[in-house]
C-alpha positions as CSV (number, residue, x, y, z in Angstrom):
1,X,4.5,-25.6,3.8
2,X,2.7,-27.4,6.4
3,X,-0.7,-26.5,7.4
4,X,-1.3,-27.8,10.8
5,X,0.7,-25.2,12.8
6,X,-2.1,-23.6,13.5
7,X,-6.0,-24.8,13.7
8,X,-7.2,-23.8,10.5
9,X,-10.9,-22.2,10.0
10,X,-11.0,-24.1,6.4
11,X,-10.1,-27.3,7.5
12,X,-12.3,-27.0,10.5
13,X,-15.6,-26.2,8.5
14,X,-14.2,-29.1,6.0
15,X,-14.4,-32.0,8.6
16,X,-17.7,-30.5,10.3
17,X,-19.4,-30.6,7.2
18,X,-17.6,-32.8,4.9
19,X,-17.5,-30.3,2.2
20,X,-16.5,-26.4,1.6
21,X,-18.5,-23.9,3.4
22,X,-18.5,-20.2,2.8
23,X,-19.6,-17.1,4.3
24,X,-21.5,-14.7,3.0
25,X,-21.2,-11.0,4.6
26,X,-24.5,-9.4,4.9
27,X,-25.2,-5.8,6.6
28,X,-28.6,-4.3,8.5
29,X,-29.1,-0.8,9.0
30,X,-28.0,-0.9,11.9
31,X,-25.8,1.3,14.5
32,X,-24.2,0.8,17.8
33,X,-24.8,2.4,21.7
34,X,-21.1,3.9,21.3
35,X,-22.9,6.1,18.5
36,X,-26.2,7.3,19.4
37,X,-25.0,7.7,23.0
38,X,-26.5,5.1,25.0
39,X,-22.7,4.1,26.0
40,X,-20.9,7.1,24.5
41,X,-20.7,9.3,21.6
42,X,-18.6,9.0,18.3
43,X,-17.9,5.1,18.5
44,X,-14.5,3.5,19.1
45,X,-11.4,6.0,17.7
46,X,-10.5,3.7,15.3
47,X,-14.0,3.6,13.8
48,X,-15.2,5.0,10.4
49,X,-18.5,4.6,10.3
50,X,-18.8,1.8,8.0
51,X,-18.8,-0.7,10.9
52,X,-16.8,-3.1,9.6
53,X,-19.0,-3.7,7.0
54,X,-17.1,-2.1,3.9
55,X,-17.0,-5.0,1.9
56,X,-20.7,-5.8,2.3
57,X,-23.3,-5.1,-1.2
58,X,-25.8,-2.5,-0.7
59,X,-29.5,-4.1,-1.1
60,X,-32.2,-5.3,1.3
61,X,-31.2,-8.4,3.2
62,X,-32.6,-11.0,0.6
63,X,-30.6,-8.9,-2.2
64,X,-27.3,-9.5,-0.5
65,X,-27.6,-13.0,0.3
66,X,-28.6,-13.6,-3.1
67,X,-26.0,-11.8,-4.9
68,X,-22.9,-13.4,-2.9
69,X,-24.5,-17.0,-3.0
70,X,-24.3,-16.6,-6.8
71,X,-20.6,-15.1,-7.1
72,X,-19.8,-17.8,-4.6
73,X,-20.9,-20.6,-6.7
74,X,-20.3,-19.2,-10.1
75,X,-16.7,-18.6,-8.9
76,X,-16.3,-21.7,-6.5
77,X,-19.0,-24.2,-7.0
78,X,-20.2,-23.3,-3.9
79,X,-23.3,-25.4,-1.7
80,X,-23.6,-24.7,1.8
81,X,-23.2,-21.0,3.3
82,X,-23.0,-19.4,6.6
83,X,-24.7,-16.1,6.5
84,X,-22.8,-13.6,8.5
85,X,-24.1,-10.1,9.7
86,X,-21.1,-8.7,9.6
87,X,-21.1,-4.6,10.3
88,X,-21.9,-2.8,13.1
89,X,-23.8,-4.4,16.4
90,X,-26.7,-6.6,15.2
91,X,-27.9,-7.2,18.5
92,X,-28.2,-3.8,18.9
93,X,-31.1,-3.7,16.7
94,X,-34.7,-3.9,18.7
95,X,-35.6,-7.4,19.5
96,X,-38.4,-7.3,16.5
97,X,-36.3,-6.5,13.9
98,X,-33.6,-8.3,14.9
99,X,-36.0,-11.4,14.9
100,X,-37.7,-10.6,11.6
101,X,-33.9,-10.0,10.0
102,X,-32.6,-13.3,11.6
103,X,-35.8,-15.4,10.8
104,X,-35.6,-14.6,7.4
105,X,-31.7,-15.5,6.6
106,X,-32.9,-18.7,8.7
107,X,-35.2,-19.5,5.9
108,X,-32.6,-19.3,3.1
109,X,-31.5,-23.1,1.5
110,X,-28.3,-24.3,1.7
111,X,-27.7,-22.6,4.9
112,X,-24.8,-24.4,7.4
113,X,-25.2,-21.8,10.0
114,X,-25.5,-18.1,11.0
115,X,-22.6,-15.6,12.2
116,X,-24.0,-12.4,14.1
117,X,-21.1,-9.6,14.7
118,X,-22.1,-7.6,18.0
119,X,-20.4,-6.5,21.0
120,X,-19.8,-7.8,24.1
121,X,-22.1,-5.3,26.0
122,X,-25.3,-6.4,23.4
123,X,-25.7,-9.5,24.6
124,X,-28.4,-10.3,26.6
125,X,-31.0,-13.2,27.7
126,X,-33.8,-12.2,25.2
127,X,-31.6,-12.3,22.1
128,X,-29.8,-15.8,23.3
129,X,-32.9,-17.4,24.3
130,X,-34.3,-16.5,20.7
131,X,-31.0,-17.5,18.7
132,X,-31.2,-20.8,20.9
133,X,-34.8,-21.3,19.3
134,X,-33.6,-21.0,16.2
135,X,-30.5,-23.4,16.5
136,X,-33.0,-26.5,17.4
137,X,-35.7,-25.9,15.0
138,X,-33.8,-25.1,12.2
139,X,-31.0,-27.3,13.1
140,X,-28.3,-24.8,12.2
141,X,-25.1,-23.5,14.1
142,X,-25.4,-20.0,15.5
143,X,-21.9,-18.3,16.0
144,X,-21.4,-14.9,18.3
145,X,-18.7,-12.7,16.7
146,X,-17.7,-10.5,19.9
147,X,-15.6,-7.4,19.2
148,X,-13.0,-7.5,22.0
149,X,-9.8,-6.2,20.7
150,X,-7.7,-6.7,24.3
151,X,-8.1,-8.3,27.3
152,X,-6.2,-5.0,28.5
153,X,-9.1,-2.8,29.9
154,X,-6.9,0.0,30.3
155,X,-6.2,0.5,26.4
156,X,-9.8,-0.6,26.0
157,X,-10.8,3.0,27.7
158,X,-8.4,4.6,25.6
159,X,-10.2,3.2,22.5
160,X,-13.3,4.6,23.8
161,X,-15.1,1.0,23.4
162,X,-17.6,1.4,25.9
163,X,-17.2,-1.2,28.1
164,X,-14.6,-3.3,29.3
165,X,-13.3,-7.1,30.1
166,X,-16.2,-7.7,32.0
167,X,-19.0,-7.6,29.7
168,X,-16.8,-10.3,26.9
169,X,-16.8,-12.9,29.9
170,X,-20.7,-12.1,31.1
171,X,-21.1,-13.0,27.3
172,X,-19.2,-16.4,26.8
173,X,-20.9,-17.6,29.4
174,X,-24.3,-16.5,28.8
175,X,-24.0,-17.4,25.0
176,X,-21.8,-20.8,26.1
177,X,-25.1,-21.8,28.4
178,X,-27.5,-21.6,25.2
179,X,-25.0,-24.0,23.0
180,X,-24.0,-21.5,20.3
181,X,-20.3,-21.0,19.7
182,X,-18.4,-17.8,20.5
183,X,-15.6,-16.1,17.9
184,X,-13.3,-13.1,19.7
185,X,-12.0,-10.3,17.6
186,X,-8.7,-9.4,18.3
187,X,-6.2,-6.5,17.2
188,X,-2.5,-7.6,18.0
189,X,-0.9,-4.2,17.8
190,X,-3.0,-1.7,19.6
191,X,-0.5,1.0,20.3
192,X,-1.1,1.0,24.2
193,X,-0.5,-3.2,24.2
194,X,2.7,-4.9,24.7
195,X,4.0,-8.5,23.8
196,X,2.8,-10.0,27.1
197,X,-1.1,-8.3,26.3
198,X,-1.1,-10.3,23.8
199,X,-0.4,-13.1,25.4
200,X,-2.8,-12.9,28.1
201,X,-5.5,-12.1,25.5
202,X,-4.6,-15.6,24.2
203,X,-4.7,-16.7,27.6
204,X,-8.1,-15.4,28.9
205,X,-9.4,-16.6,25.5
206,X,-8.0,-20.3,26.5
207,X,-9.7,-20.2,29.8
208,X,-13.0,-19.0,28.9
209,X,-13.0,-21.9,26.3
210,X,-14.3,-19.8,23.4
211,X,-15.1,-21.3,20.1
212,X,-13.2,-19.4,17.5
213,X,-10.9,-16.4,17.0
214,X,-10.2,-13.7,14.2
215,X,-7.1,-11.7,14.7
216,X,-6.0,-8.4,12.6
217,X,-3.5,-5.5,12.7
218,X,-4.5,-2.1,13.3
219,X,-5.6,-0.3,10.4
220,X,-5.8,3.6,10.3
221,X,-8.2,6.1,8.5
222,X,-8.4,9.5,7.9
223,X,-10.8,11.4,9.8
224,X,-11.1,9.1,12.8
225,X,-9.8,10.3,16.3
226,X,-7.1,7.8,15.8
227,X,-6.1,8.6,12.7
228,X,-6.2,12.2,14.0
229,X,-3.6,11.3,16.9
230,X,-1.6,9.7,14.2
231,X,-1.3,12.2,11.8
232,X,0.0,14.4,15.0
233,X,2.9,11.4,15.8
234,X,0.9,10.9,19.1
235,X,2.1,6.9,19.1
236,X,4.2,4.4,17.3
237,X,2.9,1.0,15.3
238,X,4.7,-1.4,15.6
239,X,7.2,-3.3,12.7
240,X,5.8,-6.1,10.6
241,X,8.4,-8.6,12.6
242,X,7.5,-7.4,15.7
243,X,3.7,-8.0,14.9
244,X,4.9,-11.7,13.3
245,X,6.3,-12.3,16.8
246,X,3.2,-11.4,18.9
247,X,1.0,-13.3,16.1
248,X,3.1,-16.6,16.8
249,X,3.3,-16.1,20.7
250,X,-0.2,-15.8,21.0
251,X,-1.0,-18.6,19.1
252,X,1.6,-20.8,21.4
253,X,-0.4,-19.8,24.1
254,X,-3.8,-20.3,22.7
255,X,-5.6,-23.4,23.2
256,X,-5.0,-26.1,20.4
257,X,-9.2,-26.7,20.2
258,X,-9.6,-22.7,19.4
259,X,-10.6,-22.5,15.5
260,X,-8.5,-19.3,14.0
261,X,-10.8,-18.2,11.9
262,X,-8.3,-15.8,10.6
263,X,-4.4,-14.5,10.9
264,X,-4.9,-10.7,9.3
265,X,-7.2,-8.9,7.8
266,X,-7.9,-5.9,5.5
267,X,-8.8,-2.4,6.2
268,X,-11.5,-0.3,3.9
269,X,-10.0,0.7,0.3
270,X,-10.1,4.3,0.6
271,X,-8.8,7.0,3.2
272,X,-6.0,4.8,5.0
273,X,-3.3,6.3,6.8
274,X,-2.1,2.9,7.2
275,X,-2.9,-0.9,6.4
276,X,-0.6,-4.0,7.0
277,X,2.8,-1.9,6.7
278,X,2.0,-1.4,3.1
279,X,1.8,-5.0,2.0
280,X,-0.5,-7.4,1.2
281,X,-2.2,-9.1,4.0
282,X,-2.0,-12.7,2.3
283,X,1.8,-12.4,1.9
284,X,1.8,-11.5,5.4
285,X,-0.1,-14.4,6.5
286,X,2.8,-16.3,4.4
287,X,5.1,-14.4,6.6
288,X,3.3,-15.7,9.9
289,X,2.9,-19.3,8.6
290,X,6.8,-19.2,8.0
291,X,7.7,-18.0,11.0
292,X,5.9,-21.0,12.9
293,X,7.7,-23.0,10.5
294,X,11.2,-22.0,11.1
295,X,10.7,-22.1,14.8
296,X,9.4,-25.1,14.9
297,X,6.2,-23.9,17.0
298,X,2.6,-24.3,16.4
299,X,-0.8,-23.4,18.6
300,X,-0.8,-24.3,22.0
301,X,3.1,-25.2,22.6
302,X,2.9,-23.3,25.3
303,X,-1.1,-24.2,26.7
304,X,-0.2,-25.1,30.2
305,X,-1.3,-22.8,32.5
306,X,-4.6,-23.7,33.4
307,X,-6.2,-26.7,35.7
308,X,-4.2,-25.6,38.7
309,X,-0.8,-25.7,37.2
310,X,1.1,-26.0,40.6
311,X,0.0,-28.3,41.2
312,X,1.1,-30.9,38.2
313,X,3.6,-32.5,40.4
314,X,1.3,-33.6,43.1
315,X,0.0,-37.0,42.8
C-alpha cells in the first residue's frame, strides 16, 4: 500500500530529525475550568474524568518519564522523545506549577521537543511568552495540542465544551506569533455534525495554517451525560463507511503541509458503551488508507479555496 496519501506524523518526525522519535504520555494533577466551574460544571458530556489521560502511569512526573523512556527503548531502541502532557488542561494549572512541571521535563536528555494538551480557552500571553523562553534556550520544539472537536459552534454548546470557535482561532494565532507549532483535535462523527462539518473543520484548519492534526471517532462511556443520552436512544452514530467517507473528505480538503498526527484513536478500556464500531482501531485505519487508495485521492486534492479563489482567472 502506498503511504503518501496522506502526510504521515512518522515520516514527518523522520525527516525533521533524521531518525525515529517517540512520545512519551505524561499526566499532572491537573483539572479543567469546565470542572471546578470557572466555565461550567461537570466538563464536556463525553468526558469521564480521566481526561484523556487513561493510558498515562501513575507516579510523579520524573517516575513517568522515566518508566516510558525505558519500555520505549527496551522495546524499540528508542533515542530522542517528545514528552507530551497529555490529560486534562495543562495550562490550566497556575503559572508556577505549570513552570516548575515544564522546566523540569525540559531538563530531561534526549528530549526532541514538548507536547502540552490544553484547550483552546487556556491559552494566554503569560504561558506562551514562558513556553517561547523555553523553545530558544533549550533549543527544543514546543507543540500546542488544542481540543477543538468541531468548527461547528452549535454542537460545540451541545457538548457543553465551554467555549466556542472563537477562542481555537484567538489561540493559533497567539501561539503562531511565539513560533511554537499548533496540533487540533478533532472528533469526525459528533452526532450533531454532518459530512459538510467535517469539511469545513478541515477547511478552517487549512486557513489558520495549523501545524498538525489528530482525528478520532466518538467513543462512549458509561456514566457520562452522553453515554446517558445514548443509553436512552437520544441520537444515532454513524456506520463505519460513513465515518471512512468523512475521514477521506476531510483529508481532500485539508492542506497538503498539515502533519496528521493520527487517523483514529482509542477510547479507555473499561465502561464503553461504544468504541470504533467494535473493531480495532488499526484495522480501521487500514480501512481509511484503502479507501484513499481505491479512489485514487490523497490530502489536499481538493485545497483550493483559499487566496481569493475567484479570482484564479484574473490575470
Amino acid at each position: 500500500m502506498k503511504t503518501d496519501r496522506y502526510n504521515r506524523y512518522a515520516r514527518h518526525l523522520l525527516k525533521k530529525y533524521g531518525e525515529k522519535v517517540y512520545k512519551l504520555p505524561v499526566k499532572l494533577a491537573a483539572t479543567c475550568p469546565n470542572r471546578d466551574g470557572r466555565v461550567g460544571q461537570g466538563g464536556c458530556i463525553f468526558c469521564d474524568g480521566q481526561g484523556s489521560g487513561f493510558d498515562c502511569l501513575p507516579g510523579s512526573l520524573s517516575a513517568q518519564i522515566a518508566e516510558n523512556k525505558a519500555y520505549y527503548r527496551k522495546r524499540f531502541n528508542a533515542r530522542k522523545f517528545i514528552i507530551y502532557f497529555q490529560a486534562f488542561t495543562n495550562t490550566y494549572l497556575p503559572f508556577e506549577k505549570f513552570r516548575e512541571n515544564i522546566l523540569a521535563a525540559a531538563a530531561e536528555k534526549d528530549l526532541a521537543g514538548l507536547a502540552i494538551s490544553t484547550r483552546p480557552d487556556c491559552v494566554n500571553d503569560r504561558y506562551l511568552d514562558f513556553l517561547q523562553e523555553i523553545k530558544l534556550t533549550r533549543s527544543l520544539d514546543i507543540c500546542l495540542e488544542l481540543g477543538l472537536q468541531t468548527v461547528n459552534y452549535h454542537t460545540l454548546v451541545r457538548l457543553n465544551r465551554g467555549h466556542t470557535l472563537a477562542e481555537f482561532i484567538d489561540a493559533v494565532y497567539r501561539i503562531r506569533a511565539r513560533g511554537l507549532a499548533t496540533c487540533a483535535h478533532l472528533i469526525l462523527n459528533l452526532p450533531w455534525d454532518n459530512r459538510q462539518d467535517v469539511v469545513e473543520s478541515a477547511r478552517v484548519l487549512s486557513a489558520l495554517r495549523v501545524d498538525y492534526v489528530k482525528l478520532h471517532s466518538l467513543y462512549v462511556v458509561q456514566g457520562t451525560p452522553l453515554g446517558d443520552m445514548y443509553e436512552r436512544g437520544e441520537f444515532d452514530i454513524i456506520s463505519l463507511e460513513a465515518y471512512v467517507d468523512r475521514v477521506v473528505a476531510f483529508l481532500e480538503h485539508l492542506d497538503p503541509t498539515i502533519v496528521v498526527q493520527r487517523l483514529m484513536g482509542k477510547g479507555p478500556r473499561e465502561n464503553l458503551l461504544f468504541d470504533n464500531w467494535g473493531t480495532s482501531w488499526w484495522l480501521i485505519k487500514e480501512k481509511i488508507e484503502a479507501s484513499l487508495e481505491e479512489e485514487d485521492t490523497f490530502q489536499g486534492k481538493k485545497f483550493d479555496y483559499l487566496n481569493g479563489k475567484a479570482l484564479g482567472g484574473f490575470g
